[in-house]
C-alpha positions, 0 to 999 in steps of 0.5 A: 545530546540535544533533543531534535525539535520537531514540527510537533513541538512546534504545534504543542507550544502555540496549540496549533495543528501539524499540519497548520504549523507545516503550511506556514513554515512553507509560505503556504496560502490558508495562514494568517500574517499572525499565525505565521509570525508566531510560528516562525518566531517560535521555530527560531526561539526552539532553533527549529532548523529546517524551516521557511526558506531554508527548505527548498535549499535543503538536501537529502532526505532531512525535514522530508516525510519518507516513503520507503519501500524494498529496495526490489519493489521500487520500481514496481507500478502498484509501488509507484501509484501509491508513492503518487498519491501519498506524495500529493496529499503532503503536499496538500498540507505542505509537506515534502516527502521522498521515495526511499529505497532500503536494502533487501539483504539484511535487517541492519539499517545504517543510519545514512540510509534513513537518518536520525530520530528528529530528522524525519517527520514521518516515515510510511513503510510501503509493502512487505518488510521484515518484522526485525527491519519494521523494528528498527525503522520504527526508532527513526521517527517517532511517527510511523505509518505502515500502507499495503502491510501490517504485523498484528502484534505490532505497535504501529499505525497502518492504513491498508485496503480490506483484502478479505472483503475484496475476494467477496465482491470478486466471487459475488460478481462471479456468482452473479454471472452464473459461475459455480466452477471458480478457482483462485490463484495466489500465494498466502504465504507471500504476504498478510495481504495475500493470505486475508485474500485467499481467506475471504475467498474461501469464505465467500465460497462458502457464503454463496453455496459455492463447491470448493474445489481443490483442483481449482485452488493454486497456492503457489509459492512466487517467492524463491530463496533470494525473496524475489518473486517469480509469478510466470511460474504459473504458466507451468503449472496450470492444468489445462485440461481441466479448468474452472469457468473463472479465476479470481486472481491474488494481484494484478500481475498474477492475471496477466500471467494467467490471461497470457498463458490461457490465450498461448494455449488457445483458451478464451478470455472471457469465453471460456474462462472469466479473470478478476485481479486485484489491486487495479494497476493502470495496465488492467485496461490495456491487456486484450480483453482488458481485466476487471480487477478490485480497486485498491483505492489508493488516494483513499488510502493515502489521505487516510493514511496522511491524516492519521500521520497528523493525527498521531504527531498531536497523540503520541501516546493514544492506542494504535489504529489500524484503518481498512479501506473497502474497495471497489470492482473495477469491472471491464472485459473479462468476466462474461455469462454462463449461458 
């Protein structure tokens, strides 16, 4: 069988860069007349299919760089900022991508669902996946970029945000507001992400002299037998005769919940307890008060994680990276001072 020609083959030939190789199939500004020549005649020499103008004309997911994610999170608002964002820095370099949906109920992948090797430049595998489905996603490209998840123990590159330092700035804001009495709410069994949460919690209680109290600690379990994820079932498990001056929330919807639920039950946000979340989704500014949250610096991320692609198309066969970006607190309404 023929080997696929890939724009890295393409790059190897003339000693260029991916991403320069990619800007002047596409017609994009910043190439050289020269360059551009050169590339397109080396495109048809090595019969590089997909190239110039025949990429507009193309169909499918072929030549496009893929986005994919589980088929029930598609449409969730932390999937679809993050899409926007690595969408837009490939374009910057003058690639195409494509937001692409797999089936939640088995680990079997056909190939129409995602193609052949040589076909897709690159795949970035957003959010929580199976190891056994990573495994066999992995030998569809040879470029492989994990975002918002990672297995320790495997052989690709990813690009996540620093969960454990996340949790210390939540308690440190909350510390430095005069707390002592601060809960956690989350599930460290839902995700890597959601357990490197819980663990810089715990730590940073401990690192600002902080009591842990066990009644303030809700590690559900959101996810039911299906894998669908149930965050509302907080609502009936909460205590609310006994509660800790501040939460610090393991996502974005899990505050929601929470903040929903206290104010159902006449309790004060932030007046009689704070709330931080985590991921900072657009509605954070929206609920009443609107809720500080750590920033998941998601364009940060994305260009990290878009470079690395290029990075890995001209190493093929260098170490593994792993990139943990530090966020921010996005501070708004809901955390006040104990008095």
């Amino acid at each position: 069988m023929t080997k696929k020609v890939t724009l890295y083959d393409i790059s190897k030939r003339l000693g260029l860069s991916v991403a320069a190789v990619s800007k002047a199939l596409r017609g994009l500004e910043g190439i050289s007349p020269d360059t551009r020549k050169a590339v397109i005649e080396t495109a048809k020499k090595l019969r590089y299919k997909s190239f110039s103008e025949d990429f507009p004309g193309s169909s499918g997911t072929e030549g496009r760089v893929l986005f994919v994610v589980d088929s029930r999170f598609i449409t969730d608002p932390h999937t679809l900022a993050s899409y926007y964002y690595v969408d837009k820095a490939l374009k910057e370099i003058g690639f195409r991508s494509a937001l692409h949906a797999i089936s939640a109920a088995d680990d079997d992948i056909p190939e129409e669902q995602i193609g052949q090797d040589g076909d897709i430049p690159a795949l970035f595998l957003f959010g929580r996946m199976t190891a056994a489905k990573t495994e066999k996603l992995s030998a569809r490209s040879k470029t492989i970029i994990m975002l918002d998840h990672e297995f320790p123990y495997s052989n690709i590159d990813s690009v996540i945000v620093n969960h454990y330092e996340g949790a210390f700035l939540a308690v440190r804001h909350f510390v430095q507001h005069g707390h002592t009495r601060i809960g956690y709410i989350g599930d460290k069994r839902l995700s890597s992400g959601f357990l490197e949460r819980y663990r810089g919690f715990c730590d940073a209680l401990n690192f600002w002299g902080v009591e842990f109290r066990s009644e303030y600690m809700y590690d559900l379990r959101f996810e039911d037998l299906f894998g669908d994820v149930h965050f509302n079932l907080l609502t009936d498990k909460l205590n609310y005769g006994n509660l800790p001056t501040a939460f610090f929330c393991a996502n974005d919807p899990i505050a929601f919940v929470l903040n929903h639920a206290l104010t159902a039950q006449g309790i004060r946000t932030p007046e009689d307890v704070s709330i931080i979340g985590f991921d900072n989704l657009d509605s954070c500014q929206w609920q009443s008060p609107p809720i500080s949250s750590l920033d998941y610096q998601r364009e940060q991320i994305s260009a990290q994680a878009v470079n690395l692609m290029l990075w890995r198309m001209n190493n093929p066969d260098a170490p593994f990276n792993k990139i943990a970006v530090k966020p921010s607190l996005a501070v708004r309404n809901s955390v006040s001072s104990i008095k």
